[in-house]
DOKOL-248055 format. One record per residue (C-alpha): residue in one letter; x, y, z. Coordinates in pm, 1 decimal. Each point is the difference from the previous one (the first is absolute). Last residue first. Layout:
+-----+----------+----------+----------+
! res !        x !        y !        z !
+-----+----------+----------+----------+
!   A !        X !        Y !        Z !
...
+-----+----------+----------+----------+
//
This chain:
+-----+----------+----------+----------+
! res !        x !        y !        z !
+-----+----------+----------+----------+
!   X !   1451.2 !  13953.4 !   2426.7 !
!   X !   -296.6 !   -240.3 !    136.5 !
!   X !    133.5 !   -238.2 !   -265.2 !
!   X !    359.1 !      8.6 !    155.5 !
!   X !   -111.5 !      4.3 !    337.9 !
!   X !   -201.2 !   -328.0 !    -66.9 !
!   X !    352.0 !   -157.5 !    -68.4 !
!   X !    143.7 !    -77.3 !   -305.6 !
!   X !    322.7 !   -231.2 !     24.2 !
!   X !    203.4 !     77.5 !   -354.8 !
!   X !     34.8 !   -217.1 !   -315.8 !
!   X !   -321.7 !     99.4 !   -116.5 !
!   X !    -58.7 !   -343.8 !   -189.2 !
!   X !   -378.9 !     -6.6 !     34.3 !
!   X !    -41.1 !   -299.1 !    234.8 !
!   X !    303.6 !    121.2 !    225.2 !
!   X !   -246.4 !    345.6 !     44.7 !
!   X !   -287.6 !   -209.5 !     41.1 !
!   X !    149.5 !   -250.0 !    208.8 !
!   X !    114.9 !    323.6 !    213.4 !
!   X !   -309.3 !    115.7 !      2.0 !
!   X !   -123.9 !   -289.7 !    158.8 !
!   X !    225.0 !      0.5 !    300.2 !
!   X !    -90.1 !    379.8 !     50.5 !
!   X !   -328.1 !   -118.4 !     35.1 !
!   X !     30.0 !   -300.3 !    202.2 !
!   X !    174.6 !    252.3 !    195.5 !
!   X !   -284.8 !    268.3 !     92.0 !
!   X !   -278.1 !   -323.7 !     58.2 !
!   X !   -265.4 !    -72.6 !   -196.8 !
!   X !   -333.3 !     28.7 !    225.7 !
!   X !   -138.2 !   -351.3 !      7.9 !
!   X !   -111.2 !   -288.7 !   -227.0 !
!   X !    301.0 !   -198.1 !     92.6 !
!   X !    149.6 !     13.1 !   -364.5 !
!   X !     -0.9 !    394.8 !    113.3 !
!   X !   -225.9 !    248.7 !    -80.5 !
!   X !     -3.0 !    374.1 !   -189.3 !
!   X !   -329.5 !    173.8 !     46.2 !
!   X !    -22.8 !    -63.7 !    384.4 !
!   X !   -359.7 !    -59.1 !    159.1 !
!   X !     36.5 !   -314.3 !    102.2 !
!   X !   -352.1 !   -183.1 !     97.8 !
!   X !    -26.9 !   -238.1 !   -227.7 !
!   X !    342.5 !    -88.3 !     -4.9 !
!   X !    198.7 !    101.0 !   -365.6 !
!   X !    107.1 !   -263.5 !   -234.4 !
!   X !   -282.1 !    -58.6 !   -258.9 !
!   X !   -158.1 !    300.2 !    112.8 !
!   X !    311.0 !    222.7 !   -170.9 !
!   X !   -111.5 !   -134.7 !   -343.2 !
!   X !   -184.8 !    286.8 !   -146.3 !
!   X !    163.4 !    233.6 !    232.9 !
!   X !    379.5 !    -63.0 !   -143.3 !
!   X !   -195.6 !     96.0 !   -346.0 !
!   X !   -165.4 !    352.2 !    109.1 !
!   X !    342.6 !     52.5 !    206.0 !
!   X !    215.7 !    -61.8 !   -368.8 !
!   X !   -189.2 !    224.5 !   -234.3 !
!   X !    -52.4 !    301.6 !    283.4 !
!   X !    397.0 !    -44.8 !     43.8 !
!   X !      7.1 !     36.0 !   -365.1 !
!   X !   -214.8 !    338.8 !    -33.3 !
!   X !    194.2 !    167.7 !    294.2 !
!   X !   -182.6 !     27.5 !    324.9 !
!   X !    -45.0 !    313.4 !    167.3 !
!   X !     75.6 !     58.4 !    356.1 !
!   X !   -195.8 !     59.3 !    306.3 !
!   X !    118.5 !    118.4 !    290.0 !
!   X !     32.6 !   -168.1 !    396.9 !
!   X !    197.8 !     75.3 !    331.5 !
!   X !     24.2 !   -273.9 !    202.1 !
!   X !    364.7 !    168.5 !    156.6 !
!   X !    143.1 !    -84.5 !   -298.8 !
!   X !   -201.2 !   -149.8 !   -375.8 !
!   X !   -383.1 !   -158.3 !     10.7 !
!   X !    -27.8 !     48.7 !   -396.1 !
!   X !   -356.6 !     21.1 !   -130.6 !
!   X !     18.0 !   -114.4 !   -391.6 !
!   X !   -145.1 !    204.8 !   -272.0 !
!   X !   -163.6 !    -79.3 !   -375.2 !
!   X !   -316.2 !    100.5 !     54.0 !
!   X !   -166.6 !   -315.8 !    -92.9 !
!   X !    344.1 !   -189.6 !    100.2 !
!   X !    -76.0 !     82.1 !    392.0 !
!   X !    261.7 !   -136.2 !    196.5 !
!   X !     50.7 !     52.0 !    393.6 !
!   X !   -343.4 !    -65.5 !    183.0 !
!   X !   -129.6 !   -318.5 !   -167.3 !
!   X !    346.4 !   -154.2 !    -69.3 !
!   X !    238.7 !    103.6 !    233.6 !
!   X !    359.7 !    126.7 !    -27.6 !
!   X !    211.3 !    -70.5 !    298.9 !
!   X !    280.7 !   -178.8 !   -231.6 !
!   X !      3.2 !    290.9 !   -235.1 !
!   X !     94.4 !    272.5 !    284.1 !
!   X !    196.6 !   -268.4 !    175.5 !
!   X !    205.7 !     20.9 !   -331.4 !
!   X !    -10.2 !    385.4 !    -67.9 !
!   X !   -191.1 !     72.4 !   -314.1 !
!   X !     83.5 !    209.4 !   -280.1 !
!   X !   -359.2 !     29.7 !   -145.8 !
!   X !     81.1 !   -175.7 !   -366.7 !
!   X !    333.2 !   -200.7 !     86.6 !
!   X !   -156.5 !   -179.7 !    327.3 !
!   X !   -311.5 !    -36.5 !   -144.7 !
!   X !    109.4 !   -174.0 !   -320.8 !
!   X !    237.0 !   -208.8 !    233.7 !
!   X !   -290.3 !   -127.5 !    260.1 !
!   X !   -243.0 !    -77.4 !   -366.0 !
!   X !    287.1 !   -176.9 !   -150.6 !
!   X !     65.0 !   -145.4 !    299.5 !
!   X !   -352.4 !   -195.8 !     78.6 !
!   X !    -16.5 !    -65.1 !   -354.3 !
!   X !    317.9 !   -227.9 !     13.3 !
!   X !   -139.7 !   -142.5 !    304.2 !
!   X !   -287.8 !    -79.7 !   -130.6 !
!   X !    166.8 !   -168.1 !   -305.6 !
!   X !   -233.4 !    -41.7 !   -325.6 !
!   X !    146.5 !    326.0 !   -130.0 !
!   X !    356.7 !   -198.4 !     60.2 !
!   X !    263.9 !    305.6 !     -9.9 !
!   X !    257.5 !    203.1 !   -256.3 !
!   X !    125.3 !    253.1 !    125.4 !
!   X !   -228.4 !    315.8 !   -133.7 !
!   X !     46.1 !    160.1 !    389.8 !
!   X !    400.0 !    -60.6 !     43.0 !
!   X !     81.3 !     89.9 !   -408.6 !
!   X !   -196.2 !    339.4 !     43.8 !
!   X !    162.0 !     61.5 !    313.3 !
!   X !    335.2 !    -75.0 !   -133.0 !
!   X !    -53.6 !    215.0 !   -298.0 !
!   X !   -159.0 !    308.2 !    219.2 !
!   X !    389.4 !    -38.5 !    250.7 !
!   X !    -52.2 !   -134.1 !    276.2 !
!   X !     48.8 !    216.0 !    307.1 !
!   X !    244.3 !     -7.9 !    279.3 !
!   X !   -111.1 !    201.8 !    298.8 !
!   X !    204.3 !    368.0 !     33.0 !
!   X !    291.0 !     23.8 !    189.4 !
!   X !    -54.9 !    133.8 !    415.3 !
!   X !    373.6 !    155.9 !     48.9 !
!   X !    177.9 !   -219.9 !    287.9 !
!   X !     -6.4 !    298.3 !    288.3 !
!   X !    356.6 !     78.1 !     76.9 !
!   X !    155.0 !   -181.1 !    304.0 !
!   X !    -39.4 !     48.7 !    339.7 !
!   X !    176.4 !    157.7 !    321.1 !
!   X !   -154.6 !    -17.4 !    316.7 !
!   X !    243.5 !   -169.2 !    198.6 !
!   X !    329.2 !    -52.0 !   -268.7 !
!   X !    210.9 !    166.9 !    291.1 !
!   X !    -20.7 !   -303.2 !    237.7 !
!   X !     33.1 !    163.5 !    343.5 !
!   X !    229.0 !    -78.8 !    278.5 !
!   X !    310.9 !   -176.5 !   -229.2 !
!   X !    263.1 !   -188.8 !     79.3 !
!   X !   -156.3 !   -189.9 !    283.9 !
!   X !     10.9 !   -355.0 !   -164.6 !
!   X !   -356.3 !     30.4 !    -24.2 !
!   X !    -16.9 !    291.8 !   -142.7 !
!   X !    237.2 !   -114.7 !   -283.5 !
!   X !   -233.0 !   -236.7 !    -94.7 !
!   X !   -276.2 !    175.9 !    -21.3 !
!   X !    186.1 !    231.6 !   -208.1 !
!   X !     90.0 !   -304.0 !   -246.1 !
!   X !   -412.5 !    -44.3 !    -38.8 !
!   X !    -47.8 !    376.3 !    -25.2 !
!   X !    244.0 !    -16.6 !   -332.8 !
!   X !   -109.5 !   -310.8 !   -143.0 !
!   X !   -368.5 !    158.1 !     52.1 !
!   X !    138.9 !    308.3 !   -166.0 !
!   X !    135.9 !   -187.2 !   -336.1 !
!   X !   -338.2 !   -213.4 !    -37.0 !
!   X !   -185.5 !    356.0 !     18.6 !
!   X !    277.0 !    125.4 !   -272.1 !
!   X !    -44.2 !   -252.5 !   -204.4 !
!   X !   -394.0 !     -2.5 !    -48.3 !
!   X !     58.9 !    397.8 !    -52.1 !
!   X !    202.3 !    -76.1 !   -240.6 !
!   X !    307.8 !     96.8 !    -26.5 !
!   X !    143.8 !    339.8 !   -269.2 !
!   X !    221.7 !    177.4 !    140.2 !
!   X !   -289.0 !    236.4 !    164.1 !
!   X !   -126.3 !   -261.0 !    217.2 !
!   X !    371.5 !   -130.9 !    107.7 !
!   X !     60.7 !    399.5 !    110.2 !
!   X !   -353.4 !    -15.9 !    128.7 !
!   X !     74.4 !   -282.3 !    248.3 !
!   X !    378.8 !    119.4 !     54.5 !
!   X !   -163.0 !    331.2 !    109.9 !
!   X !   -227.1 !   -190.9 !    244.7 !
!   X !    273.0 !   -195.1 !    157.2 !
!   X !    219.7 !    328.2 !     26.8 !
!   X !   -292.0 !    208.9 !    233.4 !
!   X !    -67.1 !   -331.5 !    182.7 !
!   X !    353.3 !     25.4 !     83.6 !
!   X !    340.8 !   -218.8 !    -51.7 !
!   X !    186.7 !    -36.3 !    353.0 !
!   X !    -33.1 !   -408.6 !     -8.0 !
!   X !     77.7 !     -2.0 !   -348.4 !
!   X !    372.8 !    174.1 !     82.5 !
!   X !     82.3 !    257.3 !   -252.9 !
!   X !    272.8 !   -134.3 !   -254.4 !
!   X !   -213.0 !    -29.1 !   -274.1 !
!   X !   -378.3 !     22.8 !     80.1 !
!   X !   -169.6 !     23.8 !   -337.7 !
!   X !    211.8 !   -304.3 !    -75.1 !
!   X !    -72.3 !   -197.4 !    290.1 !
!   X !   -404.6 !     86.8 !    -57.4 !
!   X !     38.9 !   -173.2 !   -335.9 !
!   X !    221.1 !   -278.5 !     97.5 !
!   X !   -252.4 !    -96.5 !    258.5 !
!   X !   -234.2 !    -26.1 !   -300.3 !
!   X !    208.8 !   -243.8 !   -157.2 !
!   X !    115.8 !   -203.6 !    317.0 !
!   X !   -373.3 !    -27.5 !     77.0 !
!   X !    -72.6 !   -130.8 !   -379.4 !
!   X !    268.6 !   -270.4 !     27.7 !
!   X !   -101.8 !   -104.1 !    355.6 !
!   X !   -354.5 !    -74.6 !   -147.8 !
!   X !    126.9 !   -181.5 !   -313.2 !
!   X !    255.2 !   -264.2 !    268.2 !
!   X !   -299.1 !    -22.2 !    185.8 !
!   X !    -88.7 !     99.9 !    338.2 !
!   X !    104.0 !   -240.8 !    316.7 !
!   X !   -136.4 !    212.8 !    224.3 !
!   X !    284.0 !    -42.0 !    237.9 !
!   X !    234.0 !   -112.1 !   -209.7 !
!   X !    -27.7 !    209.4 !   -338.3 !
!   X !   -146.8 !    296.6 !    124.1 !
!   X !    230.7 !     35.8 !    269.7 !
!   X !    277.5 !      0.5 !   -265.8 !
!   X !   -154.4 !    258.8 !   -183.1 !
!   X !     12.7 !    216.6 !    336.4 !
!   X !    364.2 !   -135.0 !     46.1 !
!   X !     75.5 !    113.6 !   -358.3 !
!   X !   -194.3 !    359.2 !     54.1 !
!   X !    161.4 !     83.0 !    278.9 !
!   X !    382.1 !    -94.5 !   -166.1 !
!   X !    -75.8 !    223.0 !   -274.9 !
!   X !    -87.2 !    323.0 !    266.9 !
!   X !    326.0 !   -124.1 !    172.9 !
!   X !    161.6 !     84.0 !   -342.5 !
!   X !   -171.5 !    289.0 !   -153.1 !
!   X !    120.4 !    150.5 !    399.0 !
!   X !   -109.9 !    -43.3 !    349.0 !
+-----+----------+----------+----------+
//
């Protein structure tokens, strides 16, 4: 088998794709690409008689000109996927991409707003007659002064989580472990003013600090929701998440 039979492999394999599975036209593109890859790094040695050995130095050789790790993962399963196929047509016993894997995607750090976007997201303008309005000014203020996972906000309660006296909140965070954390001056300013008019929405018997219009526990996405009419509301120009306040 030679560059050319190799070539002629990887057409009828493509081909498969596009009549028996009836991929698309932008799938079949990106197989032939990364099929190229491995074609190249083969030459004129047979694919069927490449090694595990080869595939994995072809992974780190693609690694270390400069792919992602993203790409290269996508670029292996195109790889194990055309193995597959020649297995089944009995030119190949063993697929030789079998335990190989891409390079680790590096963890990036969370987005953050910059202080001038915070500053312009919590002084936004709002309706001080609103509840709602108070509601999230008290939810963001809390968020941005104790850094605040969302289900970590959404869980606070009001008798046995906030105490503005001393000026600390009791965070439930992972594995139901709990700390206190001190408020900032202006979340203390916006909870003591949410609380003056929370009863007008909240159940009787709902313990939650932050509610919903249904009187209940507000939940994790109505809160991202809201931020984001916040951060639209103040002309950020960029989706803010609760990640990005936490950060």
């Amino acid at each position: 088998m030679s560059a050319t039979d190799n070539e002629t492999s990887v057409a009828e394999f493509l081909a498969q794709l596009a009549h028996q599975r009836q991929a698309s036209p932008h799938t079949i593109a990106a197989y032939g690409r990364d099929l190229r890859r491995v074609g190249a790094f083969a030459g004129t040695q047979p694919l069927a008689q490449l090694q595990n050995a080869q595939i994995g130095r072809f992974v780190m050789q693609l690694h270390g000109g400069g792919l992602s790790p993203r790409s290269i993962a996508r670029t292996l399963s195109s790889w194990r996927a055309c193995y597959r196929w020649l297995a089944r047509h009995g030119a190949v016993k063993q697929n030789p991409c079998d335990g190989i894997r891409a390079p680790k995607q590096p963890r990036l750090l969370p987005k953050a707003l910059t202080p001038e976007q915070t500053n312009a997201l919590l002084d936004a303008e709002s309706d001080a007659g609103d509840l709602f309005d108070l509601r999230d000014k008290a939810m963001f203020e809390l968020f941005y002064s104790c850094g605040l996972r969302l289900a970590e906000l959404a869980a606070i309660d009001c008798n046995q989580g906030v105490d503005l006296r001393e000026g600390e909140v009791q965070v439930t965070g992972k594995r139901r472990k709990t700390r206190l954390v001190p408020l900032g001056r202006k979340a203390i300013e916006a909870i003591t003013a949410w609380q003056a008019r929370r009863g007008e929405v909240a159940n009787p018997d709902e313990a939650a600090l932050f509610v919903g219009a249904r009187g209940k526990r507000i939940a994790p996405r109505t809160i991202e929701l809201r931020l984001t009419r916040w951060a639209s509301r103040a002309g950020l120009g960029v989706h803010v998440t609760p990640h990005m306040l936490r950060h």
